[in-house]
N, C-alpha and C positions, 0 to 999 in steps of 0.2 A: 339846472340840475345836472350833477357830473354823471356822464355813464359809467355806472360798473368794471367791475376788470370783467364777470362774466357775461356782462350785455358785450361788450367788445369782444371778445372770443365766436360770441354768437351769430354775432353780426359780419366778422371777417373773414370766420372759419380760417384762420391762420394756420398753416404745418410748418413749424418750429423745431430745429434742433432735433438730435436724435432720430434724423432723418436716413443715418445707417452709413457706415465708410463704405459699405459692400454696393453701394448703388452705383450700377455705374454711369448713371446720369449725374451723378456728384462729379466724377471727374470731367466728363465731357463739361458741364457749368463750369469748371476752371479753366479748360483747356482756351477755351473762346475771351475767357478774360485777358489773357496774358496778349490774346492778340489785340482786343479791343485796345489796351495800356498803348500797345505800339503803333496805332492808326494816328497820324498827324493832324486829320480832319475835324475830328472828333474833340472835343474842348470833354479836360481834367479836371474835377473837382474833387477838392478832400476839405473835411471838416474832422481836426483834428483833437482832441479832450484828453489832458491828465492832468490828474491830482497828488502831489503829495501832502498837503496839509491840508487837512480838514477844520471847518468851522467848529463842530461840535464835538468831535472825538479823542482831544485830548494830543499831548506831546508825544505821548507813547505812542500814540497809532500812526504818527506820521511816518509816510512812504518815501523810498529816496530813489527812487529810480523812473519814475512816472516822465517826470520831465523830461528825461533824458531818454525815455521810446518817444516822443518828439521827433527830439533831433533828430532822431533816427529815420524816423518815418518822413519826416520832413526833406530830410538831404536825397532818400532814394526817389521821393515821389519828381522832385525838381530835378537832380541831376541823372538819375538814371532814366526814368519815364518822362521827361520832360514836360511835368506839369509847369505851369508858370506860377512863381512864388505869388501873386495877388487872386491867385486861384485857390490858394488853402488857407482856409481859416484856423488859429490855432485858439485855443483857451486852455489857460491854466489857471489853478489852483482858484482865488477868489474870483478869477472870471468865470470858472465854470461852473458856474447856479444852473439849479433845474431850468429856470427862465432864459438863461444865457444859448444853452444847447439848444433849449426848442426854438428860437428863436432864429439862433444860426442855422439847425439842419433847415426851420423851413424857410429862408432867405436865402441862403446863401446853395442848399440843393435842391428844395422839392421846387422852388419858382423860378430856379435858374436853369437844372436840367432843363435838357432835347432829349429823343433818340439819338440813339447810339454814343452818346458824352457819356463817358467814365465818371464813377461817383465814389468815394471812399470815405469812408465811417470810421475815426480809432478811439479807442476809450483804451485809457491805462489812471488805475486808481479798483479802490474795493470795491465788490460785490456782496452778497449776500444771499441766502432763502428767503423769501416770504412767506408764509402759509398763512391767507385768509382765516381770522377768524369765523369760526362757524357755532352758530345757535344750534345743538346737536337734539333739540327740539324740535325746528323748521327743515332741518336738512338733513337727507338721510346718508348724501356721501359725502365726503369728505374732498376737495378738489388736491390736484398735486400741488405741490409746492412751486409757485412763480420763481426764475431770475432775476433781480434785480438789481441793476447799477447804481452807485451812489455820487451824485454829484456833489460839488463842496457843499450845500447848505443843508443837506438832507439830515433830516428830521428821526432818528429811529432809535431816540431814547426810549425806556419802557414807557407802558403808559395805559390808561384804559383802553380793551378794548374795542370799547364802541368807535374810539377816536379815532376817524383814520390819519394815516400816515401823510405827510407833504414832501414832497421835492424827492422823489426817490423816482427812477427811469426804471418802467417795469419792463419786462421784454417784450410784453402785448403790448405797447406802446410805441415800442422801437421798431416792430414789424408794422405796425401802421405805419411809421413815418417812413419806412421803405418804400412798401406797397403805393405811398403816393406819390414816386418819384415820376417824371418821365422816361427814364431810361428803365430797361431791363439790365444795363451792363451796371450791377453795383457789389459793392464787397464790402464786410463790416469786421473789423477786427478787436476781436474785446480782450486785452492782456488784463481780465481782473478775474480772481475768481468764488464760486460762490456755495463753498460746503468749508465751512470753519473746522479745523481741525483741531478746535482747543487751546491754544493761546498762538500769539502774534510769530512766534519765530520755530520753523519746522526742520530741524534738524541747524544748519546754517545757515537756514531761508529766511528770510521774510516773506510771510503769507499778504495775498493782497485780498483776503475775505473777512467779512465778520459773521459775529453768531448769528445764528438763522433768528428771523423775529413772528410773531404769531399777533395779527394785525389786522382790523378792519381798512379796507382800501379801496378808495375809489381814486379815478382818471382827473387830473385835474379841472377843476371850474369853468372851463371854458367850451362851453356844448356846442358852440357855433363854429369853434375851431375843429372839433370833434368830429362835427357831421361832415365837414365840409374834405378832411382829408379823407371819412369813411369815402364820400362819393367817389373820388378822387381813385383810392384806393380798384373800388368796384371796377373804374378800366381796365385793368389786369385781369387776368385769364387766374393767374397762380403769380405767390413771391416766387420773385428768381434771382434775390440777394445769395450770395454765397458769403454765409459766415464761419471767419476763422473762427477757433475758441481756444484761446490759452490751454484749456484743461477741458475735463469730461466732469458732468456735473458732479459726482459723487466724488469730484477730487478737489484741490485749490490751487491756484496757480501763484507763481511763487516770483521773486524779482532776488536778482544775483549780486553780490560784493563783489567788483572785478576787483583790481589792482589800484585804480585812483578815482572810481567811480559806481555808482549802479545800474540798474538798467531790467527792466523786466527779461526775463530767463525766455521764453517765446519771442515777444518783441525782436531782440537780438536776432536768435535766429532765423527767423524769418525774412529781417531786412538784410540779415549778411546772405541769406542763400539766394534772394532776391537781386543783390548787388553780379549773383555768379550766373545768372540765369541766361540761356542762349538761345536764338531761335530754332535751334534743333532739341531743347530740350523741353518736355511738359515738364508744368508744374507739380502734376501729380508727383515726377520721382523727387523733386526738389522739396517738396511736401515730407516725402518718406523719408527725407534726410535729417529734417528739421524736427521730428518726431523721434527719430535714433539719436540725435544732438541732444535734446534736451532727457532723453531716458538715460543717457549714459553718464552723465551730469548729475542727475537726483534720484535717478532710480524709477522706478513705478511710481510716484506719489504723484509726478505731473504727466499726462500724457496728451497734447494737444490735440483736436479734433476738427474736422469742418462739417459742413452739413447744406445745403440746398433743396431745392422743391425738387421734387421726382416729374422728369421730363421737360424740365428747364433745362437750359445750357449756357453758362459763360464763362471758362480762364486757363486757356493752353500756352503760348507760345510767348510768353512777356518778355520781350526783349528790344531794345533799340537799339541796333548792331551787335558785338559781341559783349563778353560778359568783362566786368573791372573787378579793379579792387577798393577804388575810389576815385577822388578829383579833386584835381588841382582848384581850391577856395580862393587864395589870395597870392599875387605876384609881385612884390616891391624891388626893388634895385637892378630891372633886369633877369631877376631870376637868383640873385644874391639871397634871395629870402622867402623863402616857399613855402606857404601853408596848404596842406595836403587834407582832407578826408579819408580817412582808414578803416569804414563801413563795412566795406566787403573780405575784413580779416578776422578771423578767429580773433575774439579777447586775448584767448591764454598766449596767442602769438604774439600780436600785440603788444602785451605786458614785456616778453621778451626779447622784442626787436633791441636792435644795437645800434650806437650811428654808424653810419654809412651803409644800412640797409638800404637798396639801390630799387627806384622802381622806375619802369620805362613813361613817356609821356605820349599818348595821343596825337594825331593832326590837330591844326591849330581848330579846326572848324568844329572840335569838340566830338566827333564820331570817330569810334573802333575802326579799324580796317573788316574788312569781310569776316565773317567764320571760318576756319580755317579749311573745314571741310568743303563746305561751299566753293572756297576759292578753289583750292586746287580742283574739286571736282569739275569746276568750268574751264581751268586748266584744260584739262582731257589729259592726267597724268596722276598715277596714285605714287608713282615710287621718286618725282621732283616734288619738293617742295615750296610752297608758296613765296616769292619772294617779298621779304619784308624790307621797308624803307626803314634807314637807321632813323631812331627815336632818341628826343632828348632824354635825358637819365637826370632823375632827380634822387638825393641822398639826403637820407635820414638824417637830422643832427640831434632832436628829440621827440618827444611825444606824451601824451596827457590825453588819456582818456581815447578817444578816435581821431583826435586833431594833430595833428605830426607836424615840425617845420623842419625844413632842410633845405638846400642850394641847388640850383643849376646850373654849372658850368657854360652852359651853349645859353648865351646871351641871348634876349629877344625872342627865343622859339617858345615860349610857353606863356598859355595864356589863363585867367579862372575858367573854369568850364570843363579843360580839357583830362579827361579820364584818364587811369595809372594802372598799371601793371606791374607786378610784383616779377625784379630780373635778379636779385642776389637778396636772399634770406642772411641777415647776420645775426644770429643768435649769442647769447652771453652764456659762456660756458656752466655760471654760475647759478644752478639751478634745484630750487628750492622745493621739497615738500612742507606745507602749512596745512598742519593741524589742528583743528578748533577747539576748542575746552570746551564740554557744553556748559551752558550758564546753571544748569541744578548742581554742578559740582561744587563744595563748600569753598572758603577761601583757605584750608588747609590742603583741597586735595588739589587745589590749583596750582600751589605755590609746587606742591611734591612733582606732580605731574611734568609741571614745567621745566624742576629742574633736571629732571630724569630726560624730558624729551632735548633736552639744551645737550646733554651729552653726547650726542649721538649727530654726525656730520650730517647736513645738509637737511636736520629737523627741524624747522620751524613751529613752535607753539603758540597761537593766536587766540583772542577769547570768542566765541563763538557768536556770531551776528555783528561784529564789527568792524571785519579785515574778510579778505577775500582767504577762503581756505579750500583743500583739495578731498579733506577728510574730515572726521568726527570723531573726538575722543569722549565718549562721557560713560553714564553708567547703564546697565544694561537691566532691559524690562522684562518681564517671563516671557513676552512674546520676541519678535524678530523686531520691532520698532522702538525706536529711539523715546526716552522718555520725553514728552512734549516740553521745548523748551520755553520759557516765561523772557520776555522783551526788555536785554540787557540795556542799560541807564549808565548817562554818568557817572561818573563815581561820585558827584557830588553829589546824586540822588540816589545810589546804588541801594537795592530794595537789603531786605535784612538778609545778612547769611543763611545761606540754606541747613538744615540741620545736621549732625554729622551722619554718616551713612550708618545702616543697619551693618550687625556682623555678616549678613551674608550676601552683602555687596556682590554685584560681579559688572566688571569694567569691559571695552570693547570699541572697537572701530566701526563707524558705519558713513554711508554715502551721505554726502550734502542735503541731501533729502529725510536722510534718518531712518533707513534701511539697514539693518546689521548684514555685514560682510562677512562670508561665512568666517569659518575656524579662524575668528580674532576674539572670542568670548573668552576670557580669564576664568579662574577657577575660584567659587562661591570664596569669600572672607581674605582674597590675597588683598596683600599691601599694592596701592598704588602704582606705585614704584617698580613693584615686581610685574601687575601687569603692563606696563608701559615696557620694562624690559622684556618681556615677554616677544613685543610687536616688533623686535628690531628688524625680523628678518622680513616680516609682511610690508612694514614703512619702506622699506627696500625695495620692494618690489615694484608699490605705487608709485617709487621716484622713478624709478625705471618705465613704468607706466605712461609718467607724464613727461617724461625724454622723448618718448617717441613721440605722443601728440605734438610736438614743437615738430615735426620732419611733415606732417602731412598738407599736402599740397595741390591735391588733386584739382585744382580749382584753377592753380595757377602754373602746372607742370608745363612745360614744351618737350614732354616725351610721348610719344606717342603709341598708349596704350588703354586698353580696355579689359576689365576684370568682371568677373561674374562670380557671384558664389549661387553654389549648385547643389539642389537634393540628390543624389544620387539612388536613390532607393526605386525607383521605376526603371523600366526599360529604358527610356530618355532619360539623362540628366533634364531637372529643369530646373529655371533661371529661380532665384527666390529674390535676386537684387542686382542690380550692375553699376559703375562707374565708372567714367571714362573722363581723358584728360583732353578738354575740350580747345583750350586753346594752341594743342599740338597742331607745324602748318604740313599736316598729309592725311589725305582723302581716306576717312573714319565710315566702315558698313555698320548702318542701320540694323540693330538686332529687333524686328518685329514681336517676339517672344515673350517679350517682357512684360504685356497688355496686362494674366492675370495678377501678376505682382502690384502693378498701378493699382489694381484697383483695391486695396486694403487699406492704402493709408495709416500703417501703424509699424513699429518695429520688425521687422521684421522675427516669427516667431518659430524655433525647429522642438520638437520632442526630444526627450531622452532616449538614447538608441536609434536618433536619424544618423542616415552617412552622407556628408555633403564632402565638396569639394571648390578650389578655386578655379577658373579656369583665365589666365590669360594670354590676350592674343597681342601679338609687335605690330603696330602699324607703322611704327616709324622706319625709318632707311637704314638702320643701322641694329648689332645685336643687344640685349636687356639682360644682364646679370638680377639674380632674383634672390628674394628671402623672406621669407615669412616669419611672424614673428604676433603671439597671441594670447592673451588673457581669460584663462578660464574662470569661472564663476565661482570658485575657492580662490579669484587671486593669485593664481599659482602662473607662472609664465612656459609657454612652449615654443616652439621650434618647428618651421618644415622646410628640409635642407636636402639636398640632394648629399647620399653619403659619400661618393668616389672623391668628392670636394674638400675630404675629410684626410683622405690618405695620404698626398704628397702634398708637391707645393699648391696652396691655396689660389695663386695669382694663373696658374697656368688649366686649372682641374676644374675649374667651375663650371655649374652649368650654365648655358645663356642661351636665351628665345631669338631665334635668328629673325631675323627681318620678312614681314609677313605672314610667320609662322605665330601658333600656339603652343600653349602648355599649359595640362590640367597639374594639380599638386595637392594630395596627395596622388599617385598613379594609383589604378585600382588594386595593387597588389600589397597596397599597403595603406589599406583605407583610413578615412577621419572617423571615428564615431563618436556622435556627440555626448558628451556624459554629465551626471548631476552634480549639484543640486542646481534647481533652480533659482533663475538668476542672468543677470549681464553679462554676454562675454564681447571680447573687442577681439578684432583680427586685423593687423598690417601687413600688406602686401607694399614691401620696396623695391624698388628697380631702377637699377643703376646703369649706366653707358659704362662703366667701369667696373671690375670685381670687386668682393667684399672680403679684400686680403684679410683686415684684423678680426674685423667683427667674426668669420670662420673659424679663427684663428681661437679666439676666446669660445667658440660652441666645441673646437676640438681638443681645446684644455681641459674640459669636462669630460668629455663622451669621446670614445673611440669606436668605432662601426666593422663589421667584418666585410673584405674586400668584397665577398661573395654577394653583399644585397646594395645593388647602386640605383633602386628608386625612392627617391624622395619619401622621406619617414617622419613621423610626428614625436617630439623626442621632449621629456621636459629638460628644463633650463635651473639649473642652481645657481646659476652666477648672471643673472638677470639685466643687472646693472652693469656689470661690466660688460657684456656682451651688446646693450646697446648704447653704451660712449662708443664702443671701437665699432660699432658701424656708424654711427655719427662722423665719426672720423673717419671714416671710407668716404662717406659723403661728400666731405672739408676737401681729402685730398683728392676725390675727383672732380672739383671746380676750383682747385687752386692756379692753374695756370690762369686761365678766364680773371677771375681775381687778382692776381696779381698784376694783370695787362689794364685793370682797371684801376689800379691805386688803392686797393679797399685791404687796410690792414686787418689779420688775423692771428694777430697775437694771443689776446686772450679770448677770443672769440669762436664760435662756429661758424665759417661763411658754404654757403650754398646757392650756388648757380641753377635757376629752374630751368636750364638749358639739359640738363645732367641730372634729375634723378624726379622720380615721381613715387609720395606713399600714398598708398589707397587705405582708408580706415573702413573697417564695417562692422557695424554692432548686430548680433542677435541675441535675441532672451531666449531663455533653456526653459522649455514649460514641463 
């Protein structure tokens, strides 16, 4: 006889989830994992599960990107953590039956684990709600609603019910088979998730949930198995699994259309923040980043979360020497022919890379050189630099998806294994905004729409859930959200046309996610046409938008600086968030400060009518020309510029952060204050070894300042796009000598030297 889900709750007394971001035992449980990963002693194990095709669920449900958080998780566990590839078990699609999993986690972790062996858990594929059927006779409460994963064979067609449910991974199940691990160092990563928001596709997304189901269910058949992990279980004191969650239960977590592939939206970033991770860095703020990544992306609809037992502890300092970008896969001819892994880069860069994008190569023995700080610090010298041994340079020829080939010059030196660094960004000048049609729009308003968007330079119109897009065009619902899109088809099986719209339609831009973006709502009954013209000067702004995303680099800068954004409204400024450019080689101080920030784990959030500020400090040898450059939550683009920079020559006036010194911006005399609606905003902090002749150049084509006020002011921006091509172009021409000493044409291209500039991105929501 199976036991119950609520004899197992009874019997395990589990604490599950929603165990609170604010705890700060959650983050000390990460802080110790990250070191556990890097302990050599200690034997790796990962049992890895995703699904795109389901037995039962039909063509339409199928998933496209499950496989491909695999690879993902697969390349960083082997090459970055140095698991050994016959230490992860993978299952896909028809291998992963209810029977398959249980079977692997308990062979292959609960009877292999030791102490102290690292253990990892991934599931990407759908989830679900369960809510026990209840006899509202016999039972007077109602239990909450279970989790539930769905492995390929699961069973949760309607049905009576007395019947229970088969092959479905309930959460009380998943935490048993934690709880009977031998280690306490474990982590479970679930990219599926499980509140349906109404049909398969959420704005651009694909959703990886299904509709809740209401269901008698019990623990599978096997009581002997059952008892035997309970007992098992009983040696632990408390779980002390730390589990990611794609999303927060009352949301669903969502998988992304890049450029020539999918991939869960979490997944992603996760393993790229993963790939940047340094021994002087907790995961908690790398946490905080991947949480701001993914909300600036789709908006509020997905917000990732973690959760651990209270007074457990495992995941801080994950790092096996310094941080990559990837690794060298495969080496034929010498080095004539180089397959690369590109893990640890933004998709949207990625998608952008040029050939002869340049990255440096590792020691052959497959480990980073020291941290930069580290070294110099044993140096016993903050203002010499570490010196680095010249490195093979391997060049871009193309790419597909994270797998890149290109050439090595330097014969012999490079080996598979050995990790890459990002030394010349070449970007294609040619850059696109892609706008989705939502699929409820009919095939008349499609055809109108499209051709209206085709007019307009640098608009791409895409149909929505099939192509990787930046935005959302469809029609607009009384409320702020996107009308739920139905799971676009072939066209050989394309569902009936939609009907033609009401007369008092109204049209509208909104996020990936399906978020309306403010003042892009059209006016009740206009033509099509007219709203789409309507958007010219907003699509504008997005392109401009997504120029800058292509420049940020924090990850892989060799400038050497650190940024904070700061409340300003107390006596102290205090920290709300920081970032620093890790791989710069000069001795980087430790800011202590920043503890209450860590422990939130979520976007970082300011009121309406806070006063913050940025503050950055030069650690490098040399001075930092500076510019700010930021996205308020109407879309609207600004400006924080030092004015005197504004009056004569550009190349000679500027301001710049001398070497070892700071600068807050705005100066108090000319404060930030944050304004409505609520909503995303983005902020770019650039810094350049060089001034920002054009790009100044285009902010004082606009705006003229009086000589009398020379601190730094927050000014909006009319000319949005052109102001940041020509600092694009400051960028190009201050790594163009570097560049040309290396052979790397820049004809039609943007080249950039991470030798020469560093952007810092940061997002807050406006509550």
């Amino acid at each position: 006889m199976a036991l119950t889900r609520r004899a197992l709750l009874r019997k395990t007394s589990l604490v599950l989830a929603g165990l609170g971001l604010s705890d700060l035992s959650v983050w000390k449980f990460a802080n110790q994992y990250q070191q556990v990963l890097a302990q050599p002693t200690s034997r790796k194990l990962a049992l890895l599960v995703g699904i795109n095709q389901y037995r039962d669920l039909g063509k339409q449900a199928k998933l496209k990107g499950c496989l491909t958080d695999l690879e993902l998780q697969r390349e960083l566990l082997v090459h970055r953590f140095g698991f050994h590839p016959d230490d992860i078990v993978i299952l896909k699609n028809k291998q992963a039956t209810y029977k398959n999993i249980e079977t692997a986690f308990t062979t292959h972790l609960i009877e292999q684990s030791r102490p102290q062996d690292c253990v990892i858990f991934h599931f990407s594929g759908y989830g679900c709600l369960l809510s026990p059927y209840i006899d509202t006779a016999l039972e007077a409460k109602t239990p909450l609603p279970s989790q539930v994963l769905l492995p390929f064979d699961s069973d949760i067609q309607p049905s009576d019910h007395s019947q229970a449910l088969e092959n479905v991974l309930l959460q009380e199940q998943l935490a048993l088979w934690f709880r009977s691990l031998n280690t306490q160092q474990s982590l479970c990563v679930l990219d599926a998730g499980f509140t349906y928001p109404g049909k398969a596709l959420l704005g651009n997304l694909r959703v990886r949930s299904q509709p809740s189901i209401q269901q008698k269910t019990d623990l599978p058949d096997d009581r002997e198995q059952q008892e035997k992990l309970l007992n098992q279980s009983q040696r632990r004191q408390s779980p002390s699994e730390l589990i990611l969650w794609a999303s927060q239960q009352a949301q669903t977590a969502v998988e992304a259309q890049w450029h020539d592939f999918s991939s869960g939206l979490f997944t992603y970033a996760l393993t790229q923040h993963l790939w940047q991770s340094s021994p002087t860095k907790k995961f908690s703020a790398s946490f905080n980043r991947i949480v701001s990544d993914v909300e600036r992306q789709v908006g509020r609809v997905q917000q990732p979360s973690l959760s651990g037992q209270s007074g457990s502890s495992v995941f801080a300092g994950l790092a096996l020497g310094g941080n990559a970008d990837g690794v060298v896969t495969d080496v034929e001819d010498n080095g004539e022919e180089v397959t690369v892994w590109l893990g640890g880069v933004l998709p949207q860069i990625v998608e952008y890379y040029a050939t002869t994008t340049c990255f440096k190569v590792t020691s052959k023995e497959g480990s980073l050189s020291s941290s930069p700080a580290v070294a110099a610090s044993s140096a016993g010298s903050e203002s010499e630099p570490n010196p680095v041994p010249q490195e093979p340079l391997i060049q871009l020829e193309s790419s597909r998806g994270c797998v890149g080939t290109g050439r090595c010059e330097q014969e012999g030196q490079i080996n598979s294994g050995q990790k890459i660094r990002e030394s010349f960004r070449v970007i294609s000048r040619s850059i696109n905004l892609n706008v989705a049609l939502g699929s409820q729009l009919n095939r008349i308003e499609r055809v109108d729409a499209t051709s209206a968007f085709s007019d307009m330079p640098n608009i791409n119109p895409v149909i929505a859930g099939t192509q990787n897009a930046d935005v959302l065009f469809t029609q607009a619902s009384s409320s702020s959200q996107v009308i739920v899109n139905s799971v676009p088809t072939d066209l050989s099986e394309e569902e009936e046309d939609p009907p033609a719209p009401p007369p008092q339609t109204q049209y509208g831009l909104f996020s990936q996610g399906g978020e309306e973006l403010a003042d892009t709502r059209g006016e009740s009954g206009e033509a099509i046409k007219t709203a789409v013209n309507q958007l010219h000067d907003t699509l504008k702004l997005l392109l401009a938008r997504k120029t800058l995303d292509l420049t940020v680099n924090d990850f892989s800068s060799r400038v050497g600086a650190v940024v904070a954004l700061e409340s300003t409204d107390d006596e102290k400024p205090q920290i709300l968030a920081q970032q620093f450019t890790a791989r710069a080689p000069w001795l980087r101080k430790e800011n202590s400060s920043l503890s209450s920030f860590e422990k939130q784990g979520q976007v970082v959030q300011i009121a309406k009518g806070q006063h913050i500020q940025y503050r950055v400090y030069n650690y490098s040898d040399a001075p930092l020309y500076w510019l700010v450059l930021g996205v308020d939550t109407r879309t609207q683009f600004f400006s924080i510029y030092a004015p005197e920079a504004l009056l004569l020559d550009t190349s000679t006036n500027q301001d710049a952060i001398a070497s070892k010194d700071s600068l807050t911006v705005p100066f108090p005399t000319n404060e930030y204050v944050v304004r409505g609606p609520e909503g995303i905003a983005t902020t770019y902090i650039i810094l350049s070894r060089n001034p920002f002749e054009k790009g100044l150049e285009a902010i004082a084509s606009k705006i003229r300042q009086s000589s009398s006020n020379t601190s730094p002011v927050v000014a909006r921006l009319v000319n949005p796009l052109e102001v940041t091509q020509q600092v694009l172009q400051d960028l190009h021409n201050s790594s163009a000598p570097t560049a040309e000493k290396m052979g790397i044409a820049s004809d039609s291209n943007w080249v950039w030297d991470v030798e020469q500039w560093a952007t810092f991105q940061f997002t807050h929501e406006v509550i």
